[in-house]
N, C-alpha and C positions, 0 to 999 in steps of 0.2 A: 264432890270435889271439883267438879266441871261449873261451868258456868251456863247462863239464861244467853242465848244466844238470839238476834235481832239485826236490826236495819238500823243507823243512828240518822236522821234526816233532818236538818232544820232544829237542833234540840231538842228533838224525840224521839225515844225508841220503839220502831215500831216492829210489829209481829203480825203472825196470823192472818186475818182479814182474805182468806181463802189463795194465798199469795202459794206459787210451788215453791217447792226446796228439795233437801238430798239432805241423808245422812251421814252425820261426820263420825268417822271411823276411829279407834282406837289401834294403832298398828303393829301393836301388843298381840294382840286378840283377835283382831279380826272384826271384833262388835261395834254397834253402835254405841255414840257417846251420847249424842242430842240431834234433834232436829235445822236443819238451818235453813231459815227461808231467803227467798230471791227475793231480790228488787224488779221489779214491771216497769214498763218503761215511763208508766205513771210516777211510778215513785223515784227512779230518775232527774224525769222532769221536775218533780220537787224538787230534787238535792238539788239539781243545779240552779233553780233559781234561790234557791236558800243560798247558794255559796257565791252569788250575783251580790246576792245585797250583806251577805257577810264581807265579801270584798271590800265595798264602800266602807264598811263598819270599821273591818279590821289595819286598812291599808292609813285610817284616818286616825287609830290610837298609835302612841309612842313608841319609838323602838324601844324603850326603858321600860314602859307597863306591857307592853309585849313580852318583854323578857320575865317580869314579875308570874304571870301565869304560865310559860315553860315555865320555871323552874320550881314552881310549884308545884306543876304535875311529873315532875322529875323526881322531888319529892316525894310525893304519892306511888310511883313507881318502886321505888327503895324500901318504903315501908311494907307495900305488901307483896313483894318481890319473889315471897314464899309460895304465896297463894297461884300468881299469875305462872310462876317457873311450873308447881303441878299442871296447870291446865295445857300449858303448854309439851311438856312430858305426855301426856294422855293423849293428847292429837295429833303430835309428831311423831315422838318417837325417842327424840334423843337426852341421854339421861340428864339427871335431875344436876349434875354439877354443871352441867355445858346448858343446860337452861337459864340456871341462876346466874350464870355470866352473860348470856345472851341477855337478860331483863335487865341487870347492872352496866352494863354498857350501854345501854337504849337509855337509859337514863344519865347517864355521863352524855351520851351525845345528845338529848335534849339541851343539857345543860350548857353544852359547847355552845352550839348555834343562839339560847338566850343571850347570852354572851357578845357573841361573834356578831348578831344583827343589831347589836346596838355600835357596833364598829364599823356600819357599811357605809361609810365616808366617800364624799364625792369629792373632787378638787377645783383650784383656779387655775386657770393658764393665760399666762398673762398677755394683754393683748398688743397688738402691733398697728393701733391710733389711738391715741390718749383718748380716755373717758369712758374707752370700752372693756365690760367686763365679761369675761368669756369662763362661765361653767359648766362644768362637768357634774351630773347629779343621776344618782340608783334610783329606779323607781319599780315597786314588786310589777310582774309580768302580768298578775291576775290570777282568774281561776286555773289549778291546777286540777288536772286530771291523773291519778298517782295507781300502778298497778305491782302488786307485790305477791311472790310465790311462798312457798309451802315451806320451803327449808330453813328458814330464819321468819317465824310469822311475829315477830316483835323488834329485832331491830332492822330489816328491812323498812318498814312500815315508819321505823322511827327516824330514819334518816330523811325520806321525804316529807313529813310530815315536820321534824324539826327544821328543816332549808327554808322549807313553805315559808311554815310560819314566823321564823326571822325574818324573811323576806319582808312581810306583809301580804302575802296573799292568804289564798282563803282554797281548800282543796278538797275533792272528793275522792277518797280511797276507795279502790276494790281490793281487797284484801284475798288470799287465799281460801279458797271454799271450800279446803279440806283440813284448814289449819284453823277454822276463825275465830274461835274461842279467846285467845291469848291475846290478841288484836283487839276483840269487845274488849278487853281488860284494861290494855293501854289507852282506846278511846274514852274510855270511862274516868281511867286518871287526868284528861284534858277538862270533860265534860264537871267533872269535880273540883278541878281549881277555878273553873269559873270563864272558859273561854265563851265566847260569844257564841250564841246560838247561829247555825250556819257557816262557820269557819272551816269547821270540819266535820266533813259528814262518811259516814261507811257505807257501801252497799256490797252486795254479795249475788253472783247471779252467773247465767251461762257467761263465759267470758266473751268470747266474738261479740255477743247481743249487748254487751253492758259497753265493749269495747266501740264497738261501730257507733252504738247511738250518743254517745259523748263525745267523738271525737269529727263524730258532724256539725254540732254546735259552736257558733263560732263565740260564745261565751265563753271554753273553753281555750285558754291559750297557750299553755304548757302539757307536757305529756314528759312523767319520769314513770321507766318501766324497767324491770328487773325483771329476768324470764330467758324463754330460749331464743334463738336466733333466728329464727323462722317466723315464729311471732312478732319479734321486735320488728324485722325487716316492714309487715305486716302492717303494723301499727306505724310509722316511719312513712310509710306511703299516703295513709289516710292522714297523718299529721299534715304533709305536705301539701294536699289538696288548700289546705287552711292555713298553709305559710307559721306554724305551729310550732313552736320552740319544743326542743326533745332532749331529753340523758335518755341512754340506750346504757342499760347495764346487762350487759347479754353473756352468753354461753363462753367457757375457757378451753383449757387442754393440758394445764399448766407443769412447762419441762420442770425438772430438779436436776441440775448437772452437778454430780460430787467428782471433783477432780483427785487426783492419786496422793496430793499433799495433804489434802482434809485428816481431820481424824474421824474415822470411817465409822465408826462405834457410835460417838458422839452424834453424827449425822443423822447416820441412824433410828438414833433414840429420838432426836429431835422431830426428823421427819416423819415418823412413823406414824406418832403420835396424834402429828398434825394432819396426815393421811385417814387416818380413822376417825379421826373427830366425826360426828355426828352421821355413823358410817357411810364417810365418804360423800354424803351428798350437801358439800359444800363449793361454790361457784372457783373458791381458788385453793380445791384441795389439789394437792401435789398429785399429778396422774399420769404423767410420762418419765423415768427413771432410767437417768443416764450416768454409769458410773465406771471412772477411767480404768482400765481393765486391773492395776495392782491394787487397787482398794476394793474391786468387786467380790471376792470370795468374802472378807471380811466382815462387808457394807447388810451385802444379801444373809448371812449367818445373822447378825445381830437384829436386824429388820423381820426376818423370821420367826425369830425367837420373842420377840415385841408381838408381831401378828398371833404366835403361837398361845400366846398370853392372856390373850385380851376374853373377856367374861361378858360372852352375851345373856341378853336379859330386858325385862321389864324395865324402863330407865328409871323408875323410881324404888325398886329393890337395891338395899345398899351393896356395895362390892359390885355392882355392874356395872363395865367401864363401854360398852356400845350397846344398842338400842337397835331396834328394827329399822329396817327402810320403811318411807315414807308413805308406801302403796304395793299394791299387788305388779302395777305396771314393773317399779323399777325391779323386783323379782326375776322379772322376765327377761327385760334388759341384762342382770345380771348373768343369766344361764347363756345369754347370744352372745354376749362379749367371750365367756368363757370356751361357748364352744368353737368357735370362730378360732381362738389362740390355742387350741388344741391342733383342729385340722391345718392348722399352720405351723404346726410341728413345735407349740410352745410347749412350756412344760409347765405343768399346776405343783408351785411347791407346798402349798398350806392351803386349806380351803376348796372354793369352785364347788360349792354346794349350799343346797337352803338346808338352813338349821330348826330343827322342832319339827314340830306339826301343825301347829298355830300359828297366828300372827304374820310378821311378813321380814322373816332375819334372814340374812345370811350370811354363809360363814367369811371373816375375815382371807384376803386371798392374796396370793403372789401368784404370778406369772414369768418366766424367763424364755429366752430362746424366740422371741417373737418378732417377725421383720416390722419392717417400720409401715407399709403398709396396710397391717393387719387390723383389726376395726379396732382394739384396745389400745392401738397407739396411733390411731388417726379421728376416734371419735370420742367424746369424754363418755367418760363412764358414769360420774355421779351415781360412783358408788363404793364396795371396801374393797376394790381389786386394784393392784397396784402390780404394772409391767415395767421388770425389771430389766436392761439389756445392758451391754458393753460401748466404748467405747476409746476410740488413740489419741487422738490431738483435740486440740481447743478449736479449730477451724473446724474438722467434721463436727463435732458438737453442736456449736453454733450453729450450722445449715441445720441439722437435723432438726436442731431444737425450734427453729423460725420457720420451717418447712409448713408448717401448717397455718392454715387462714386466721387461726386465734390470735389471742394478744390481750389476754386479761392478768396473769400474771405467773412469775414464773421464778424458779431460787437455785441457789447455788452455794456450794458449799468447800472450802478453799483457803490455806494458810499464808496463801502469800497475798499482800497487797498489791501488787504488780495484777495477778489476774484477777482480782475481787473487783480491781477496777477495768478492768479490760470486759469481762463476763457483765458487769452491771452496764455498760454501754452498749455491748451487742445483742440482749437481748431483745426483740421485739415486743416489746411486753407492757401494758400500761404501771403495771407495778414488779419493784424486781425485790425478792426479798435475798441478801448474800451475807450466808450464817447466819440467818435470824426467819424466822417468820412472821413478824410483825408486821404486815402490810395494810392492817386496817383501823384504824383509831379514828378516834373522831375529828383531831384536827390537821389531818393529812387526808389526799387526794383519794379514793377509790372509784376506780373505773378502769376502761381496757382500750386498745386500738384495735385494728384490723377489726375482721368480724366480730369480736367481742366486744362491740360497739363505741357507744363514743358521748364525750360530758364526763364530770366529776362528781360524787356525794362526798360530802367529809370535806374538810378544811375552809377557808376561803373560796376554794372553786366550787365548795359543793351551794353555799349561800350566791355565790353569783350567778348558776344557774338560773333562779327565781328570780333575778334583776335585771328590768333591760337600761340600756346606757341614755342621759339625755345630754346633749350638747345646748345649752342656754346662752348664746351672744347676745348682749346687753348694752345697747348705747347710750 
């Protein structure tokens, strides 16, 4: 049920040939799935000059036959959607329904950006001495350099790769090297509709080692990263040496403010849900919980009883509605956060323990009673622990909830339109979600402010990332 896992370089899959790798784990289980080898920096230097002269190639076809091959491989996504959502289950972790929406979406946002880069129109303005004509005209930036983590290893990967390739460039992925399986899938659905060889290529390897030596190259002129904050910074610097175009899709913290008029039940259900998705190790799950003190007994009863619920498991055993974390690492993370919010006099209302004896789960969690400077409400958790605390006014909310350096995104929950719109302005937040969690589609904006870095994937911002502007005055 896994897949033959490889290097894609130049329109070829390569393996073996005495190359190191690391085994990719099942986080079910604890076992290995398959072998996956590294890129040297031999093979590197292939991709990129493979994605030199795919540039040429690719920047010189149509935005209309451009779009012909997305959406063909968007296509091919849909159809074997079955196949790739298992492999993905098996190396991740999170169950088979939130897989198969992850591959369905990776293929709507291919299909966005076909679309979308046949719409990257440039303008006239009109000139001010007869005879002269003064345009504006998009032109792709070139080779991109594209780096995607472990918690979505298929539509991360799809959103840069869809920008790209509307754009007209031509890009080399590092994909996740604990996740890579799912990723081979979707390169396979490009390399099967027919893109050009060297367009896009994968490689897999120490991260720093694959990072450093690509981002020296000055062939190399875009850099889109999704990861942590420390890293991004990391990478941001070495961009800069080479005056390097960047999206920073970096680390969140993201508040949920339920004010006293919400219906608290409702909220609840809603956020709960969206809390434990893919046990919590998603960039804008809800992770600080602020609710106005006469809806909080109600808010915390229903949300508990939601956590109380939930059926861990194997994500592809039916009736399992959460799946293990990701690694042994976030285990660890999870017991520090918990004990942290202990000796701080929190209180563990459900959970705060690993579950089984295998694999790498643990239990769905609440917290209460926890100040604000405690490590679960000052550092993300990216994971199923949810800190819940009190609060009086809309002002203190606000401070608290903007208090920290993030600003990836953040929701709220509230019957009156007076504050839905008051709370949607003051949040600091690249994305605000108020009554709704819908903050990620293909043809709207994702991305964050403050440390949570900075650029857009998705919508129009996310294709203009890949285009730089030319000014053409003509006499």
């Amino acid at each position: 049920m896994y897949t033959d896992l490889a290097l894609y370089i130049d329109g070829k899959w390569v393996n073996g040939g005495g190359r190191k790798g690391e085994d990719v784990l099942n986080p079910a289980t604890g076992k290995p799935l398959a072998h996956l080898p590294h890129a040297g920096k031999s093979d590197l230097d292939q991709a990129l000059e493979a994605a030199k002269r795919g540039f040429a190639l690719w920047r010189a076809t149509s935005a209309y036959d451009r779009a012909k091959i997305m959406r063909k491989a968007a296509d091919l996504m849909r159809e074997r959607h079955d196949a790739i959502s298992k492999v993905l289950v098996q190396e991740q972790g999170k169950v088979y329904v939130e897989a198969r929406a992850e591959v369905i979406t990776s293929a709507d946002i291919i299909d966005w950006y076909a679309e979308e880069g046949r719409r990257s129109y440039g303008r006239i303005v009109p000139g001010r001495v007869k005879g002269t004509r003064q345009l504006v005209v998009s032109e792709p930036v070139g080779v991109v350099a594209a780096f995607t983590p472990w918690n979505f290893p298929v539509l991360t990967p799809a959103r840069k790769i869809g920008g790209a390739l509307a754009a007209g460039c031509s890009l080399i992925l590092k994909a996740s090297e604990e996740t890579p399986g799912a990723c081979v899938e979707l390169v396979r659905c490009f390399v099967d509709a027919g893109l050009p060889a060297g367009v896009l290529n994968l490689v897999f390897g120490v991260p720093a080692e694959v990072s450093e030596h690509l981002l020296a190259k000055d062939a190399v002129r875009k850099i889109s990263f999704t990861g942590s904050i420390p890293v991004g910074k990391h990478l941001a610097v070495l961009a800069a040496k080479g005056m390097k175009r960047t999206t920073m899709e970096l680390g969140g913290h993201s508040p949920v403010v339920v004010f006293a008029d919400a219906d608290a039940e409702k909220a609840a259900d809603t956020i709960a849900a969206f809390k434990y998705r893919n046990a919590g190790q998603v960039c804008i799950s809800p992770t600080r919980f602020y609710v106005q003190e006469d809806a909080y007994k109600k808010f915390l009863a229903r949300f508990s009883d939601y956590a109380k619920g939930i059926k861990m498991g194997d994500g592809l055993e039916k009736g399992v509605t959460m799946g293990p974390m990701a690694n042994a690492r976030r285990i660890d993370a999870m017991e520090s956060f918990v004990a942290d919010a202990r000796s701080r006099g929190g209180n563990v209302v459900t959970g705060g323990k690993r579950h089984g004896n295998q694999g790498f789960f643990y239990e769905p969690t609440i917290v209460t009673d926890v100040p604000d400077d405690s490590k679960v409400m000052t550092e993300e958790p990216f994971g199923p622990i949810a800190p819940i605390v009190t609060f009086k006014t809309f002002d203190e909310v606000v401070e608290r909830a903007n208090a920290l350096p993030f600003g990836l995104a953040a929701y709220a929950f509230t019957s009156s339109h007076t504050t839905a719109a008051a709370i949607g302005e003051a949040m600091e937040s690249g994305m605000v979600g108020v009554n709704s969690v819908a903050v990620s589609t293909p043809e709207t904006p994702f991305g964050g402010v403050k440390e949570s870095g900075h650029g857009s994937e998705g919508g129009i911002e996310g294709l203009g990332a890949y285009l730089n502007t030319k000014f053409i005055s003509q006499g």
